[in-house]
C-alpha positions in Angstrom: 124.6 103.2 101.2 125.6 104.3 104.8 122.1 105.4 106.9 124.1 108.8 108.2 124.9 109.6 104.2 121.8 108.7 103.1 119.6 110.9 105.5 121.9 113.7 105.2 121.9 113.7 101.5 118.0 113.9 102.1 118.6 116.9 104.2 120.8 118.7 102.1 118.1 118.2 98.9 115.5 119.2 100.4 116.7 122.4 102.0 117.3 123.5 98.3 120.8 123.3 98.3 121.6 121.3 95.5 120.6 122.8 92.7 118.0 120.7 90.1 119.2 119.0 86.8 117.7 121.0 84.3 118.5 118.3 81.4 115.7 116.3 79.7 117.0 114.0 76.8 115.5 114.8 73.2 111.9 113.5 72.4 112.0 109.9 71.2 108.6 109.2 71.5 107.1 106.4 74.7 106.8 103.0 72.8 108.4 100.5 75.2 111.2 98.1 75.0 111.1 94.8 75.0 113.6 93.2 77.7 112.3 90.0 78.5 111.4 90.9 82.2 108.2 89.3 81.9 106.1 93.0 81.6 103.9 92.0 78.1 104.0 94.8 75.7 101.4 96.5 73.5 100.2 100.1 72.0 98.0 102.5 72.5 95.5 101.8 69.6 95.5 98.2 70.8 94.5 98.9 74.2 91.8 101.4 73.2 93.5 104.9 74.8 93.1 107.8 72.8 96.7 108.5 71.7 96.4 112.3 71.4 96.6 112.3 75.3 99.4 110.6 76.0 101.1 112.3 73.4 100.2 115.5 75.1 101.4 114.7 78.2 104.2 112.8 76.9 105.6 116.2 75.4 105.3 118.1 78.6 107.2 116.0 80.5 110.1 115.9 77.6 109.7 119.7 78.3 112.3 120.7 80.6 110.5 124.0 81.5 107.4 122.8 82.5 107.8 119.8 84.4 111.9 119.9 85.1 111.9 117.4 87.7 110.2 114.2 86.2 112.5 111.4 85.1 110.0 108.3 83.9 106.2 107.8 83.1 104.8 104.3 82.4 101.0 103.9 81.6 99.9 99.7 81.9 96.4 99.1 80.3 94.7 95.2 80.5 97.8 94.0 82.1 100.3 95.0 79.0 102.9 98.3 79.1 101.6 100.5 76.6 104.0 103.6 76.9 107.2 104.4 78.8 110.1 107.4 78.6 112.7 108.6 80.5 113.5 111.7 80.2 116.3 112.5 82.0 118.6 109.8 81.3 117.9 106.7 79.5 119.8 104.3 82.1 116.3 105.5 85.0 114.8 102.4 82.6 116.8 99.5 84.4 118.3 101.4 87.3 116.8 101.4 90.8 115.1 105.1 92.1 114.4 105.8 95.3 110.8 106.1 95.6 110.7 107.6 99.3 107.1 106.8 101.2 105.7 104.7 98.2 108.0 102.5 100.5 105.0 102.7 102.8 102.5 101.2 100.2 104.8 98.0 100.4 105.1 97.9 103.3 101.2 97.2 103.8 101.4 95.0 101.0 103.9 92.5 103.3 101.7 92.9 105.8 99.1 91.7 104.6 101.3 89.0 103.6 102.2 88.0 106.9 99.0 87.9 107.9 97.8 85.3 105.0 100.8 83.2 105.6 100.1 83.2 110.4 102.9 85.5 111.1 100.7 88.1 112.1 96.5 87.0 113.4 95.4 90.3 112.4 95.1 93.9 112.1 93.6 94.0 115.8 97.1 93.1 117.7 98.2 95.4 119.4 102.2 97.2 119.9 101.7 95.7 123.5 101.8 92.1 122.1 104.9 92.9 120.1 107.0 95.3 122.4 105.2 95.8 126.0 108.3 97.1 127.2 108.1 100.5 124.8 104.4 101.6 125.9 102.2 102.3 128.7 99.0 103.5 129.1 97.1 104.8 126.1 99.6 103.8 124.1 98.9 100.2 124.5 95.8 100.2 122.4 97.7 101.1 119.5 97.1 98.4 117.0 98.3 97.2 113.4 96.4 98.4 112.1 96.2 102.0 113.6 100.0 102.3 112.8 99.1 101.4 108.7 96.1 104.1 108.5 98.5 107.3 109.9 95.7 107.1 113.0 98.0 106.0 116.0 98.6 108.9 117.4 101.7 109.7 118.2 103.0 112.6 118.0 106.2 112.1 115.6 107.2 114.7 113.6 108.6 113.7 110.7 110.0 116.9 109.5 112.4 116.5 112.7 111.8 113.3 114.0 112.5 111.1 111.1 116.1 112.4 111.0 116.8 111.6 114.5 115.1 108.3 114.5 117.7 107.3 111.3 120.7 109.1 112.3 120.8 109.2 116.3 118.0 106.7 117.6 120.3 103.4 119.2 116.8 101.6 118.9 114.7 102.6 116.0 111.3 101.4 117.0 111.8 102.3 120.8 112.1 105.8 119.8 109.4 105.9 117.4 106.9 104.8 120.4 108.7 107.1 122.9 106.3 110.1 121.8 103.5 111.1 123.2 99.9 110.8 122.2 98.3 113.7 120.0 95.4 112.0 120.1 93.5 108.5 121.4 94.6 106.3 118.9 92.2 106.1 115.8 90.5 109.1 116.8 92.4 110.9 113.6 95.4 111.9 111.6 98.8 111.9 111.5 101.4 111.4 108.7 104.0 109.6 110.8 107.3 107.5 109.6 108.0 106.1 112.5 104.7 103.8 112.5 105.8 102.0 109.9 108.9 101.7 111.3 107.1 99.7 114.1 105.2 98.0 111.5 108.8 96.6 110.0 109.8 95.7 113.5 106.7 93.7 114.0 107.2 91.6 110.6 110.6 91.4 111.8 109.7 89.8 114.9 106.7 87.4 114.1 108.5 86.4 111.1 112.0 85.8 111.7 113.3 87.6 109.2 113.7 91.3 108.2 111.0 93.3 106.4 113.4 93.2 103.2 114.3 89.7 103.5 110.9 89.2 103.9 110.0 91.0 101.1 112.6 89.4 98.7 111.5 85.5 99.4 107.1 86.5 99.1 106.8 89.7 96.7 110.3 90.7 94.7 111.3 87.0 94.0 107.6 85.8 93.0 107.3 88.9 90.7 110.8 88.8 88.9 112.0 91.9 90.9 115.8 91.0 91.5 117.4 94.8 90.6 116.3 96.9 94.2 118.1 97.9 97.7 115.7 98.5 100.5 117.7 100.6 103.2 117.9 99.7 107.5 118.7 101.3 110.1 121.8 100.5 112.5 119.7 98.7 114.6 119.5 96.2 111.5 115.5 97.1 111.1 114.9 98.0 107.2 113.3 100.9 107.3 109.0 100.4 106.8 108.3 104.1 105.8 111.4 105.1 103.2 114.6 103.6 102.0 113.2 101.2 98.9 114.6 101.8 95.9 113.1 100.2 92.8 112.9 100.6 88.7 109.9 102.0 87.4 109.2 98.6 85.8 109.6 96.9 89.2 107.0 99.2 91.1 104.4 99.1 87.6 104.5 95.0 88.3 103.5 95.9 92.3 100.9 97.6 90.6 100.2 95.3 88.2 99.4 92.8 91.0 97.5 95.5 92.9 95.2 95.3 89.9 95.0 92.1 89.5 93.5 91.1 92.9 96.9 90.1 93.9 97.7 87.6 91.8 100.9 88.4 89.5 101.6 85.4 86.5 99.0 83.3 87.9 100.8 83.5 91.4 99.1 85.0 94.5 100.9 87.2 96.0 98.8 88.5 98.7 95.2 87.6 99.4 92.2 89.7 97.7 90.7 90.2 101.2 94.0 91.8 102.6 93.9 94.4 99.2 90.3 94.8 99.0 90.6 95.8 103.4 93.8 98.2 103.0 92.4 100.4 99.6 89.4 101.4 101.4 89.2 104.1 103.6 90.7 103.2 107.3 91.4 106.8 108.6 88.4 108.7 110.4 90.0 112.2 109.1 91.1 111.6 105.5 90.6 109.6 102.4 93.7 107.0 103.2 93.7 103.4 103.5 96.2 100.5 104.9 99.5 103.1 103.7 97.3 103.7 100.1 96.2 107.2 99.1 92.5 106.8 98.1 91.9 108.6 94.8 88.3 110.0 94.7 85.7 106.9 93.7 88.9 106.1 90.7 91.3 103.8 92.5 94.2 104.1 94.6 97.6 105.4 94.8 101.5 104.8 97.0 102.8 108.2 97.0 106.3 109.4 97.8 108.1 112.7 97.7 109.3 114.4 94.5 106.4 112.7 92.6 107.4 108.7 93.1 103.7 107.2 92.2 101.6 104.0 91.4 98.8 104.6 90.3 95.8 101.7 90.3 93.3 102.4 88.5 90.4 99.4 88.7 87.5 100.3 86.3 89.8 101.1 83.6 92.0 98.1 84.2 95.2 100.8 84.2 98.4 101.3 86.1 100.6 104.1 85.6 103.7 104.9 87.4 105.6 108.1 87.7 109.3 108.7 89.0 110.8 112.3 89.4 114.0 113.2 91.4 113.4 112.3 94.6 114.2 115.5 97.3 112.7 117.8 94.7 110.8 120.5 96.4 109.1 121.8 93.2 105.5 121.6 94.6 104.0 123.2 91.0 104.9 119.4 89.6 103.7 117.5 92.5 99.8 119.4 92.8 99.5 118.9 88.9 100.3 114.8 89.0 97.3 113.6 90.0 95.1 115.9 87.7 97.4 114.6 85.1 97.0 111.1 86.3 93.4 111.2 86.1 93.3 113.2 82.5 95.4 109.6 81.4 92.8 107.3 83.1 90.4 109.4 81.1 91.6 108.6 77.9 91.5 105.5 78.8 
């Protein structure tokens, strides 16, 4: 997909323009299918979550009325898939969604990656080391991993800024860096796309490769993820904050490993220090880690717009994993998902 279509077709959605599919498919329950993509399989009753809830929710989201936008929900207990529908069409289960800035969430995930493996010798560097040319003054202190916990500074705007950065910018990451300061950098908070987009030029540079390529030989490959498309920009950097598209079952095994420490099959993936650092609280001003939404004392969660979600939840050894069409601007949905998400870790 072209950059210029796929940013305008973002623009167009969310203005409201395009009108919402109102179908949902007919109830046929949430037991899961077996396809052999190495997810293990079990029920409800096995893994000790009272059914009634899911059920519950299960028939809201078939309802059409009161949650029109939602397309998949997949609830992972002890490491095994214990429920899944789609409830828009049945082909969401094996096609790739775009899940808009859970891309973020992986993007830390590499990271961290890159630091286990050398690329990167740590959080602490700053955008100076990387690209001295495209700062000055405050801006130099900007580190790693300021740009990961939304506490940089800079004053991007993504409701303008994002757009321009994708569809005009020559250079993507000196334009995200060509703003100023809002505030000293990690003094506070701002939601910004274009720090991750210096975060994918920085993996790009210390590592030879692109984020995406990056991505594909050390976390989709290891973890059996071989169905996705991760979007760049002209400039030929993939884009660190949005443009990942994956299938439900692909982004419940990212949170599978999130669970497990970071091992996935046995594997590490990504160290247990670099997970354990970028789920805890790293911004002064709000509950967010390393590009992870910290939920209450329960876990954590990658969050993109429309209600794209992975949901880790430690204590009760549970993933779950939400899709819903992805420039929806039905805000009703997105303030009830993460009371819904808790009420399933409940039962749980």
């Amino acid at each position: 997909m072209k950059t210029v279509i796929f940013f305008s077709f973002i623009l167009f959605l969310v203005s409201g323009c395009l009108q919402e599919e109102n179908i949902k498919l007919p109830n046929t329950g949430y037991t899961p299918k077996d396809l052999g993509d190495g997810l293990e399989l079990s029920t409800p009753e096995l893994e000790n979550i009272d059914e009634s809830v899911l059920q519950s929710v299960y028939n809201d989201f078939y309802d059409e009325d009161k949650y029109p936008t939602i397309r998949s929900l997949l609830v992972l207990k002890n490491g095994k898939l214990v429920s899944e529908a789609y409830f828009k069409d049945d082909h969401d289960l094996i096609r790739p969604h775009a899940i808009q800035s859970a891309t973020k969430s992986i993007t830390s995930i590499l990271t961290g990656i890159a630091i286990d493996k050398g690329f990167i010798s740590s959080t602490q560097q700053t955008v100076e080391d990387f690209f001295p040319n495209y700062v000055s003054g405050e801006k130099e202190n900007i580190t790693i991993a300021h740009l990961l916990a939304m506490s940089a500074g800079i004053n991007f705007n993504n409701d303008t800024d994002t757009e321009k950065m994708i569809n005009e910018a020559d250079n993507s990451i000196k334009y995200a860096l060509s703003f100023d300061l809002k505030f000293s950098p990690g003094s506070g908070w701002l939601y910004c796309d274009g720090n991750n987009q210096v975060v994918s030029g920085i993996v790009a540079q210390t590592t030879g490769m692109s984020l995406e390529e990056f991505g594909k030989k050390f976390l989709f490959n290891p973890l059996g993820i071989a169905d996705y498309r991760w979007e760049r920009h002209k400039d030929n950097t993939t884009y660190g904050a949005v443009g990942l598209w994956l299938t439900p079952r692909s982004m419940a095994k990212i949170g599978l490993m999130v669970l497990n420490k970071g091992i996935y099959d046995n594997q590490r993936i990504v160290s247990e220090e670099w997970l354990s650092t970028s789920t805890v609280k790293q911004n002064p001003a709000r509950e967010y880690g390393f590009n992870w939404s910290l939920f209450l004392n329960y876990g954590v969660y990658a969050s993109g717009h429309g209600g794209q979600k992975i949901y880790v939840f430690p204590q009760e050894k549970m993933v779950i994993v939400t899709t819903a069409d992805s420039y929806s601007a039905n805000w009703i949905f997105l303030n009830n998902i993460e009371q819904i998400a808790n009420r399933i870790r409940q039962a749980g």
